[in-house]
C-alpha positions, 0 to 999 in steps of 0.5 A: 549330205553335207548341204543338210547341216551346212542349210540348217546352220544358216536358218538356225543363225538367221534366226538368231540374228533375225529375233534381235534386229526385231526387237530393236525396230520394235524399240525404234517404233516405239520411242519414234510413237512416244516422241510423235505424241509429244508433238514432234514429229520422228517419222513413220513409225507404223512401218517400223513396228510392222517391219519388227513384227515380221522380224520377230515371228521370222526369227523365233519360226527359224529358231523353232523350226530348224531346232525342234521340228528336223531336229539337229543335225548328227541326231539319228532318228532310228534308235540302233542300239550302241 
């Protein structure tokens, strides 16, 4: 019973983390485009907006599927009266 809320613990906080380190690689393929387009060359940036979009839809499906769909944990789901 104990494993229940200590499994949903770990994808809630996964989640969290996963939602920013996205949006910094998407930040990253972005300025690494901007300077390819002033001619230099910064690298592959095709493969960090790829790796921030998995980031980005990872996090928010943890975030969404360990708070709205189990539930949290503690939260009974028959309605006993008190």
């Amino acid at each position: 019973m104990a494993s229940k809320p200590l499994r949903w613990y770990i994808r809630a906080q996964l989640g969290v983390l996963l939602l920013p380190a996205g949006l910094c690689l998407f930040g990253e393929a972005v300025s690494r485009r901007i300077v390819q387009m002033l001619g230099q060359d910064r690298g592959p940036w095709f493969w960090y907006g790829t790796l921030s979009l998995i980031a980005i839809n990872a996090g928010v499906g943890l975030m969404i599927e360990s708070g709205l769909l189990r539930g949290y944990p503690g939260r009974r789901s028959d309605h006993a009266s008190p």
